[in-house]
C-alpha positions as CSV (number, residue, x, y, z in Angstrom):
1,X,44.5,71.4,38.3
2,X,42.8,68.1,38.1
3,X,39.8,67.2,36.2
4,X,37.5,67.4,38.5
5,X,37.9,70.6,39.9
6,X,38.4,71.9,36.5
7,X,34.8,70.2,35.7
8,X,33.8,71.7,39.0
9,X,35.0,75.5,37.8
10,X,33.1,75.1,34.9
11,X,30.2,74.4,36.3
12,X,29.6,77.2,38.7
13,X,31.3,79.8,35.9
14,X,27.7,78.6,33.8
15,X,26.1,79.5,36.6
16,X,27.2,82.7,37.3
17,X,26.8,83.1,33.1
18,X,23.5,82.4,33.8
19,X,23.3,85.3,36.2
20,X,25.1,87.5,33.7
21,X,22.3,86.9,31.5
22,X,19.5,88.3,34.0
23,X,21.9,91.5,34.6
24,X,21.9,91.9,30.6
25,X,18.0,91.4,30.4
26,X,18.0,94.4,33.3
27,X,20.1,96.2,30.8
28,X,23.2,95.8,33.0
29,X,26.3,95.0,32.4
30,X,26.1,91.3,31.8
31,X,28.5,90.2,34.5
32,X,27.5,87.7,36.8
33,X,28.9,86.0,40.0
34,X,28.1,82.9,42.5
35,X,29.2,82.3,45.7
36,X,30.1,79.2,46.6
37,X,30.5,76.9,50.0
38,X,31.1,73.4,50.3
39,X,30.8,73.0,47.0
40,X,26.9,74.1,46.9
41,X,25.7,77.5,45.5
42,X,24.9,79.3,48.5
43,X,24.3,83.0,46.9
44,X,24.1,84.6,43.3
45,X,24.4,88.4,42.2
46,X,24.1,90.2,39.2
47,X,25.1,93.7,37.9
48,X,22.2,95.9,39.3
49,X,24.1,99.3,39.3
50,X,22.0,101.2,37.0
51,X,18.7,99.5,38.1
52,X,19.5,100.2,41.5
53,X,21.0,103.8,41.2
54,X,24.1,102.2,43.1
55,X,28.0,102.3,42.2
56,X,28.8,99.2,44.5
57,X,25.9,96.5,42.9
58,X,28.9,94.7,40.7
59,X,27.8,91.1,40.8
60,X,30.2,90.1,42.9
61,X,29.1,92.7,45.9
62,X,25.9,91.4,45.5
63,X,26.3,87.7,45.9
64,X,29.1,88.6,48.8
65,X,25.9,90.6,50.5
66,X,23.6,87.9,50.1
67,X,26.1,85.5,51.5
68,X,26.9,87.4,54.5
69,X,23.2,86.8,55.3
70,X,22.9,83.3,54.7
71,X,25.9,82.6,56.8
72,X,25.8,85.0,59.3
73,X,29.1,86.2,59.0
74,X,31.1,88.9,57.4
75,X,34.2,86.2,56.8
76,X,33.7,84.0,53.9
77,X,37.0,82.1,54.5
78,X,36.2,78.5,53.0
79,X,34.3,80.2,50.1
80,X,34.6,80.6,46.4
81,X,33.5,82.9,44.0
82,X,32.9,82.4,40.5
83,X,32.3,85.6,38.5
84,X,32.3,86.2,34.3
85,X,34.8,89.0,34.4
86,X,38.1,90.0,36.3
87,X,37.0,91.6,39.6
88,X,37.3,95.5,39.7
89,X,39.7,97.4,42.5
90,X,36.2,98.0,44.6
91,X,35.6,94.1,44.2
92,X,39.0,93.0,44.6
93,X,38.9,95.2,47.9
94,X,35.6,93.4,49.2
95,X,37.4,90.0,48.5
96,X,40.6,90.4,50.7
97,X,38.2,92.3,53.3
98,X,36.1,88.7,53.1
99,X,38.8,86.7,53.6
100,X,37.3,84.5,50.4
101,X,39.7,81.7,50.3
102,X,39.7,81.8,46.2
103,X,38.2,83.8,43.3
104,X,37.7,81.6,40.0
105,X,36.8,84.2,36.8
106,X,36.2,84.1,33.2
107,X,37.1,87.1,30.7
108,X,39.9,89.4,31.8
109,X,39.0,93.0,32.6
110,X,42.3,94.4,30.8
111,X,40.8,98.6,31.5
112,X,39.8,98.0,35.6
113,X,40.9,94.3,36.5
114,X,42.6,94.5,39.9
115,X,43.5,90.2,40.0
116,X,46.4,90.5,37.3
117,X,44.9,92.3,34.7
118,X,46.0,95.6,35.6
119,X,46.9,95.6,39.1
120,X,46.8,92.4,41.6
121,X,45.3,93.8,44.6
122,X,44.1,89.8,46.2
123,X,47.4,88.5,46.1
124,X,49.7,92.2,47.1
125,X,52.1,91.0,50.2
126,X,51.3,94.4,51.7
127,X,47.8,93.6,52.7
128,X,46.5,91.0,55.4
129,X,45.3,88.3,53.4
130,X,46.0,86.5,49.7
131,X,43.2,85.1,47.3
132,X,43.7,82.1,45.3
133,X,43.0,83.2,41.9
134,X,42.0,80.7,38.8
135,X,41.3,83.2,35.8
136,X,40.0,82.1,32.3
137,X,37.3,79.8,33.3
138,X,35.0,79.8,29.8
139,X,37.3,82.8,29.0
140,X,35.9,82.7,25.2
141,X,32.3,82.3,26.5
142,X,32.6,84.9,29.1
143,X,34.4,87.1,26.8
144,X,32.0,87.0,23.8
145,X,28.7,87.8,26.1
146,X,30.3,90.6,26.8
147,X,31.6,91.9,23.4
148,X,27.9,91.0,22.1
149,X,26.5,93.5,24.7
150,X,28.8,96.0,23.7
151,X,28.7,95.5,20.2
152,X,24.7,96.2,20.5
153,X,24.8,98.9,22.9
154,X,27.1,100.6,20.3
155,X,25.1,99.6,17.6
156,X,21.7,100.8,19.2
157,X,23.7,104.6,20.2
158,X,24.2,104.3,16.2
159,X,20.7,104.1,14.8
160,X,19.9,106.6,17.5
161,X,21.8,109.0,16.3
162,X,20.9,108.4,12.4
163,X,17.1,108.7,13.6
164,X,18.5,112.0,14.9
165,X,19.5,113.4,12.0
166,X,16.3,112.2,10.4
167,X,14.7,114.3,12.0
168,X,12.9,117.2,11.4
């Protein structure tokens, strides 16, 4: 990969960080994606699952949705989507259903990750179409946000449960 797409990659991973930020201050899942088209941001999404009471609001569906709106079609065949962690199998569904030409993403998802993680559904020979993955985009970055959620949500179900036993 040359060095400007790799400056390019890195650049739209931040910004899909930055959306991963407003999913943790939802108290989300801090995963964050960004869609992008002709090499300009044309949608963002954010982990709303909880917030929203809905299974499917994973970043990555919600950036695709707002996409589909701003251009008007279901297809997003000379698009690319940056997201902080390794698409799930619902995601990497959405993606070959898109026809998204590539997926770029940060932190592997080595429990769910359906783009080589655990299974490889963009890139199977059995279905119609093949994603161009890049994977490990600001893998550390992407990777510690999300261990520094976890690590506090742990650490919070801890004190709760001390308080608990306080008591009376």
């Amino acid at each position: 990969m040359n060095q400007d797409m790799q400056a390019r990659d890195q650049e739209f991973m931040r910004a899909a960080m930055v959306e991963a930020e407003r999913a943790a201050s939802l108290g989300e899942i801090p995963v964050g994606a960004v869609l992008v088209h002709n090499d300009e941001i044309i949608a963002r999404g954010c982990n709303q699952s909880i917030s929203l009471n809905d299974p499917s609001a994973h970043a990555e569906m919600q950036a695709m949705r707002a996409a589909g709106d701003i251009l008007n079609n279901y297809r997003m065949l000379d698009c690319t989507l940056y997201v902080t962690l390794e698409p799930c199998p619902m995601c990497a569904g959405l993606l070959v259903h898109s026809r998204i030409s590539r997926l770029v993403y940060g932190a592997s998802d080595l429990k769910t990750g359906a783009c080589g993680s655990v299974f490889n559904l963009v890139q199977s020979g059995q279905l119609n179409h093949q994603v161009e993955i890049t994977a490990g985009v600001l893998q550390e970055e992407c990777s510690a946000n999300l261990s520094a959620f976890f690590k506090k949500r742990r650490d919070e179900k801890k004190q709760a449960k001390r308080a608990q036993r306080k008591a009376p």
